[in-house]
C-alpha positions in Angstrom: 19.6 -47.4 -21.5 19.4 -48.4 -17.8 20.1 -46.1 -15.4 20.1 -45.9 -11.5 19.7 -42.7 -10.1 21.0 -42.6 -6.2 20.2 -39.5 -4.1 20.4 -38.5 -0.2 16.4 -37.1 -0.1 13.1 -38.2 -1.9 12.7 -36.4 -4.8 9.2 -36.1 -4.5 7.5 -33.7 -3.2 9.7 -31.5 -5.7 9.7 -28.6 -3.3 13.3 -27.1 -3.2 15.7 -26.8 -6.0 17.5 -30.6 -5.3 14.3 -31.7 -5.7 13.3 -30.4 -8.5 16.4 -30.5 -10.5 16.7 -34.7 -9.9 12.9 -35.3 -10.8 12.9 -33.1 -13.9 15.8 -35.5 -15.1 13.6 -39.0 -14.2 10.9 -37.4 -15.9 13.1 -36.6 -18.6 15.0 -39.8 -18.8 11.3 -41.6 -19.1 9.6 -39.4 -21.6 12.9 -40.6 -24.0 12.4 -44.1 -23.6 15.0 -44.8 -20.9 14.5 -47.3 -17.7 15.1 -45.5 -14.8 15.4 -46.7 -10.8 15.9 -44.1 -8.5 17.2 -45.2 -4.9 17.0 -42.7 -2.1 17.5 -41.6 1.5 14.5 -41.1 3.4 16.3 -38.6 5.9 14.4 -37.1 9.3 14.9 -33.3 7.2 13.1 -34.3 4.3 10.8 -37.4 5.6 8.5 -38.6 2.9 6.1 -41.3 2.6 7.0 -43.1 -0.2 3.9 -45.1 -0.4 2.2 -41.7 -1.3 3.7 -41.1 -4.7 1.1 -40.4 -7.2 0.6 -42.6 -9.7 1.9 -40.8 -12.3 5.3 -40.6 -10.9 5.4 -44.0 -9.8 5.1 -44.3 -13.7 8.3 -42.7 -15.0 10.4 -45.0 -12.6 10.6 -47.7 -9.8 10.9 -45.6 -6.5 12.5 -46.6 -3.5 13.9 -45.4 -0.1 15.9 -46.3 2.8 15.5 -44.7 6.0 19.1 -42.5 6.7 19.5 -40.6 10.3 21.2 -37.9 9.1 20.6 -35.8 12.3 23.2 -34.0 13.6 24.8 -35.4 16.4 27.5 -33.3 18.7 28.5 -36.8 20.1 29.3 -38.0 16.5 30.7 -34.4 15.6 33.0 -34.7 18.4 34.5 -38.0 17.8 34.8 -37.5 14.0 37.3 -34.7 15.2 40.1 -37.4 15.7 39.3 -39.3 12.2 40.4 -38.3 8.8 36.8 -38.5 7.5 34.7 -35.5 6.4 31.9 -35.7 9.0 29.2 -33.9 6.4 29.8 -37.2 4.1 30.4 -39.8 7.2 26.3 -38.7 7.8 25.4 -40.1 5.0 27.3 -43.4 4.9 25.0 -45.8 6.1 25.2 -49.4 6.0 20.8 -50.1 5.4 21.9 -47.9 2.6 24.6 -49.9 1.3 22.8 -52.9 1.5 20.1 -52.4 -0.3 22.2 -50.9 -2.6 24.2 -54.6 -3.0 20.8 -56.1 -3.3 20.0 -53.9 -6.2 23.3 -54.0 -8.1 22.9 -58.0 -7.8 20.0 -58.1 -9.5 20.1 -56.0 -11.7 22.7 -54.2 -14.8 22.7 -51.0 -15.2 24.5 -48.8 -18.0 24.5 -45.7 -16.0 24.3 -44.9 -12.1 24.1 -41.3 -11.3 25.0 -40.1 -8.2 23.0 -37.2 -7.6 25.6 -35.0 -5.3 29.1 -35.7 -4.0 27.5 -36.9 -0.6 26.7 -40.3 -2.6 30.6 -40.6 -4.1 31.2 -42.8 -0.3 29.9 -45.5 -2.2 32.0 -46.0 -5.3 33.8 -48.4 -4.1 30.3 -51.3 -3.5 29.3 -49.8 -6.7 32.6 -50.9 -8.3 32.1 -54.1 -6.8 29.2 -55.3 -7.9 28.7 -53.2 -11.0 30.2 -52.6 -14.3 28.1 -49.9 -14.7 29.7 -46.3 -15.6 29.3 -44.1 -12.8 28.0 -40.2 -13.4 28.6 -37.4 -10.4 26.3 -34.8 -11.2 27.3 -32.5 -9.3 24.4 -29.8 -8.0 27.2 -27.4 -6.3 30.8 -27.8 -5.4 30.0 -28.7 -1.9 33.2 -27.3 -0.2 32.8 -23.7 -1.4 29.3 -23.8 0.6 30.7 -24.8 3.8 34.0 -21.9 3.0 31.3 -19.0 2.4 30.0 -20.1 5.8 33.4 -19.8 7.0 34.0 -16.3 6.4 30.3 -14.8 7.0 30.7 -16.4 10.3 33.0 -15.9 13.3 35.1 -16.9 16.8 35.3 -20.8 17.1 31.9 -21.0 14.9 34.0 -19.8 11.5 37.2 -22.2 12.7 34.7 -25.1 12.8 33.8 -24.2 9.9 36.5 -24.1 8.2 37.6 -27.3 9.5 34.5 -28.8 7.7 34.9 -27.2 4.5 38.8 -28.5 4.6 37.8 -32.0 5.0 35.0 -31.7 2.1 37.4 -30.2 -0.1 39.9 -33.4 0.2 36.7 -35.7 0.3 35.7 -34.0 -3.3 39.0 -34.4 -4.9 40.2 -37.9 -3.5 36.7 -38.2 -5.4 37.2 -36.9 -8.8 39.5 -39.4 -10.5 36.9 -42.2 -9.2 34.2 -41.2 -11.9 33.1 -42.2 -15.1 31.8 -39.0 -16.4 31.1 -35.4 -14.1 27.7 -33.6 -15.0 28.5 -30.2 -14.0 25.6 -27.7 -13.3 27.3 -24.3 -14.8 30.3 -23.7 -17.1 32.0 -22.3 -13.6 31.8 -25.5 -11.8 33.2 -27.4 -14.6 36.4 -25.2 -15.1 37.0 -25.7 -11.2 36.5 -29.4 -10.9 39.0 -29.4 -14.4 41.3 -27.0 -12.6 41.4 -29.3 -9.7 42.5 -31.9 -11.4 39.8 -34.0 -13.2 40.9 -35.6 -16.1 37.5 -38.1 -17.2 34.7 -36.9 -19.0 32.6 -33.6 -18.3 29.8 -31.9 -19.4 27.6 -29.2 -18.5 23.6 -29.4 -17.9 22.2 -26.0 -16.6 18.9 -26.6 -14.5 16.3 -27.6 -17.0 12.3 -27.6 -16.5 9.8 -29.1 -18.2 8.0 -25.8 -19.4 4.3 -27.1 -19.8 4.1 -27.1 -15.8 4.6 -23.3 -16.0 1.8 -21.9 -17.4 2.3 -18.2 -17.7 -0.7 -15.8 -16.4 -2.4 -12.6 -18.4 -1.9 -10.2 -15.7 -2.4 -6.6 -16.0 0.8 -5.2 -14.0 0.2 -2.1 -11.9 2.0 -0.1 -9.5 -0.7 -0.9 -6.9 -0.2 -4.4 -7.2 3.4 -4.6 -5.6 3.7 -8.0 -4.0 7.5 -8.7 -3.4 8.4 -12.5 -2.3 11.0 -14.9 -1.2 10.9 -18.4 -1.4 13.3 -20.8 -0.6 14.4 -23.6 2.4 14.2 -21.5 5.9 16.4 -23.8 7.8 19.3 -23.7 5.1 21.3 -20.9 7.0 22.5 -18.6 3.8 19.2 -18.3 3.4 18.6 -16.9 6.5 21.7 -14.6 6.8 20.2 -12.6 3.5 16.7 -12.6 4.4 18.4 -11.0 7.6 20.4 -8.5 5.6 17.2 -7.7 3.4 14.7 -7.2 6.5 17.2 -5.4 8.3 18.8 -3.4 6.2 17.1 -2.6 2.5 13.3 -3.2 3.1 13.3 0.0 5.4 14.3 1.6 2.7 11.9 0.2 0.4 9.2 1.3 2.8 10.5 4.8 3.0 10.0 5.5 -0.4 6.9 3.1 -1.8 5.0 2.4 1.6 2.2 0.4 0.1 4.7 -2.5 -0.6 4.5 -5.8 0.9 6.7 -8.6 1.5 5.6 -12.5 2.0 8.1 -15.1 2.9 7.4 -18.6 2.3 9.2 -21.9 2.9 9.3 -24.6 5.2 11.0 -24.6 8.7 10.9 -21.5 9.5 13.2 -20.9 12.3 11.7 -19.1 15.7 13.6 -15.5 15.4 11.9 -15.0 12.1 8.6 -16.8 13.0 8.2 -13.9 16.0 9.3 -10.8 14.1 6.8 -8.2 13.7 7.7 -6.3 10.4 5.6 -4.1 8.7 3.9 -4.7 5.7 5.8 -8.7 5.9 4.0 -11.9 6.3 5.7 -15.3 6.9 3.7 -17.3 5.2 6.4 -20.6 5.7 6.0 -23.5 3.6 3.1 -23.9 0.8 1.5 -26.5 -1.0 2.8 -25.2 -4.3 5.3 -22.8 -5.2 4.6 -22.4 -8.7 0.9 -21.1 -7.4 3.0 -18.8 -4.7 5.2 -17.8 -7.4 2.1 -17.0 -9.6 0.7 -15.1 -7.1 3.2 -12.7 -6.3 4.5 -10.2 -8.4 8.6 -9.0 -8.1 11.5 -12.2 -6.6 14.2 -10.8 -4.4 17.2 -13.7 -3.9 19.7 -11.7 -1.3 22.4 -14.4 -1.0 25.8 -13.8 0.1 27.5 -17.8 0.3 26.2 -21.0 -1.1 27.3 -22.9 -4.1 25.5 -23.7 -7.2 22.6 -22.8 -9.2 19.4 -21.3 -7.6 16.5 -24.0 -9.1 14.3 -21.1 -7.7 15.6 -18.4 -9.7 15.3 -20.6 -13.1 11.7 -21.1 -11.8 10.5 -17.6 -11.5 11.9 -16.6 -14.8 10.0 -19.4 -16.5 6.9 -17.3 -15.0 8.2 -14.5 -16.2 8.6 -12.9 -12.9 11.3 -9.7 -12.5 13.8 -11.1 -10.1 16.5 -8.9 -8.0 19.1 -10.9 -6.5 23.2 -10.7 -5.5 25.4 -12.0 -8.5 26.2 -14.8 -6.8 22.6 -16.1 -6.1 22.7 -16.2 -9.5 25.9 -17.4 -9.9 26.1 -20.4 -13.3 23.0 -18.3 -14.5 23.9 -17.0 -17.9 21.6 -13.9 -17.1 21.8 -10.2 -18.4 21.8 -7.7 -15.6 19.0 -5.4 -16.4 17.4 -7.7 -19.4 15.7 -10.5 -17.7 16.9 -10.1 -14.1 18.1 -7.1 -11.8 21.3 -7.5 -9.9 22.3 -6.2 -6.9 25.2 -6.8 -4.5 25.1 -4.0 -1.7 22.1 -2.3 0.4 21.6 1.1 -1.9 22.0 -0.8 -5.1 19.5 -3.8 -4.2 16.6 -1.0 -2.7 17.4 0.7 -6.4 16.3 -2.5 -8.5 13.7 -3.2 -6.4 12.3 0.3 -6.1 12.6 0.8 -10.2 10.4 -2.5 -10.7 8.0 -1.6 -7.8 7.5 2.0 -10.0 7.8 1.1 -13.6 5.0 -1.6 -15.0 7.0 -1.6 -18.3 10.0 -2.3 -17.0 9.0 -5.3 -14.9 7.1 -6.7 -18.0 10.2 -6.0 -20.0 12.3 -7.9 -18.1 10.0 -10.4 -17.1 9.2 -11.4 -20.4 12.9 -12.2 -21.5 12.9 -13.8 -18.3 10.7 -16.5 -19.9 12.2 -16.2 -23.5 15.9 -17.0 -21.6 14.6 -20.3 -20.2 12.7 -21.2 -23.0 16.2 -21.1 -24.9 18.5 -22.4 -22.5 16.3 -24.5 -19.8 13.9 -26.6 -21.5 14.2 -30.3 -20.4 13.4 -32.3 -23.3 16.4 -30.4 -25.5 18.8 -31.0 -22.8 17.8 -34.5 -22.2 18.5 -35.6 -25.4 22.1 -33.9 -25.2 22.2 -35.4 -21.7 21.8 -39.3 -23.2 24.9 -38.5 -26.1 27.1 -38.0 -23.7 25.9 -41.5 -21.5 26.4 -43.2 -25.0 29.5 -41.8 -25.2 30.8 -43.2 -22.3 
């Protein structure tokens, strides 16, 4: 099978959970026999160097990227105001894009093109044209609920903006849905919304998956005096940033209170000024690292305090497969078929969340107890090369 995978970032370096969730299916795709292309935006946010790939990715599939400005721009953002168009998805319509796109649907057939996020569906229509190819939304998130959760954590003409964006998306994503093929749904939630909006094609669900062999699992001896907790995840991506706020401000005091020999470390990459000059005990803002399976490794108990957002958490799936105790809000963890108190902790209001995270800090056993069906979970319901193979039936079957 041929298949064309478009996306709006390089998927290399696999760093965040986009990332990591489009390269683990190239990777897969290759290791069952399939010929893969992957076309992407080279965006100023996620600038990569595509002449670094190392050679063994350049392996599982022919790489390329077009430069996409993406920035922001309040110029743009006002005139968008009196169009019809979503201005997230008029961002990423870009005519270098679109051209090479033509060049490569000329050349080439394809059986399948992916589009790797609803940002990509603006181009269904060259596709169509030059194409027979079936097309495939795999959808990461249903993008409009992001931009509605914004909506209401925020307020004064910032939530009504917001809400004005989240409208448009929403009628962007269902004009959409009739147009494809087949919808690759990341969690048995998204797909009874997209059905209960309307779509009528095929569907299927494939959870996160990881390729397990590149999370080697430590023997550690787990202590009450080692009591590392960590967060890692994208510091510019602003639900990120409204629960780290919420955690620093409002549950690690009382973490501190009762086990003062705990300590925090933050990592990820663009890490915004206010948190880059906050002086917190026993915290460290690390900021981005060169590998966050090594971080993850390091450290000993995950907190994920998210309040909006869409989707599942790559991170979360991550940290399991390292058997790492995790306390997060239900809906970081939201499409995670997860047992509260067997293989992660949740937590969804300040005394509850310092609770879970002051029971693992204490108890060695229980950290290793949920930690280890942490692991077991993903190696049941994650691994790539099992969901791969599901993945293709349904391609053939379109």
């Amino acid at each position: 099978m041929k298949i064309l995978q478009l996306c709006k970032k390089t998927p290399y370096p696999p760093k965040d959970g986009e990332a990591i969730a489009i390269l683990t299916l190239t990777k897969g795709f290759y290791a069952a026999g399939q010929e893969v292309r992957v076309l992407a935006m080279n965006t100023p946010k996620h600038a990569f160097d595509m002449n670094k790939l190392p050679s063994e990715i350049k392996q599982i599939a022919k790489f390329e990227s077009i430069f996409v400005d993406t920035s922001l721009s309040v110029v743009d953002a006002f005139l968008n105001l009196f169009s019809k168009k979503s201005y997230n998805i008029q961002r990423f319509d870009n005519q270098a894009y679109r051209k090479r796109l033509i060049e490569f649907l000329q050349k080439n057939e394809f059986d399948i093109i992916q589009l790797e996020g609803v940002y990509l569906a603006t181009y269904i229509a060259t596709i169509r044209k030059y194409s027979k190819a079936k097309i495939v939304m795999r959808s990461h998130n249903v993008e409009s609920e992001i931009w509605q959760r914004l909506a209401a954590e925020s307020s004064g003409l910032k939530a009504i903006y917001l809400r004005f964006l989240a409208k448009r998306m929403l009628r962007f994503e269902l004009d959409s849905l009739q147009k494809y093929d087949g919808l690759v749904c990341i969690s048995s939630k998204d797909e009874a919304y997209f059905t209960e909006k309307g779509y009528k094609n095929k569907k299927y669900t494939l959870a996160v998956s990881l390729n397990l062999a590149d999370y080697p699992l430590q023997n550690k001896n787990i202590s009450i005096q080692k009591s590392n907790i960590f967060f890692i995840g994208s510091l510019d991506w602003l639900p990120n940033q409204t629960g780290l706020i919420w955690f620093l401000e409002e549950v690690w005091p009382l973490i501190l209170q009762d086990f003062p020999a705990a300590k925090f470390n933050i990592a990820g990459r663009n890490i915004p000024d206010w948190l880059q000059e906050k002086k917190i005990k026993n915290v460290e803002i690390i900021g981005e690292v060169e590998s966050a399976i090594d971080f993850m490794q390091d450290n000993d108990i995950m907190i994920v305090p998210l309040f909006s957002g869409s989707g599942m958490r790559v991170k979360i799936i991550e940290a399991m497969a390292l058997a790492k105790p995790i306390v997060a809000t239900t809906l970081a963890a939201e499409g995670i078929a997860y047992q509260d108190g067997e293989n992660i902790a949740i937590a969804d209001d300040v005394a509850t969340f310092a609770k879970k995270l002051l029971d693992l800090l204490r108890k060695p056993t229980l950290r290793k107890h949920i930690g280890q069906n942490a692991r077991f979970f993903v190696e049941k319901e994650h691994e790539n090369k099992v969901l791969i193979q599901r993945l293709l039936a349904f391609y053939e079957g379109l």
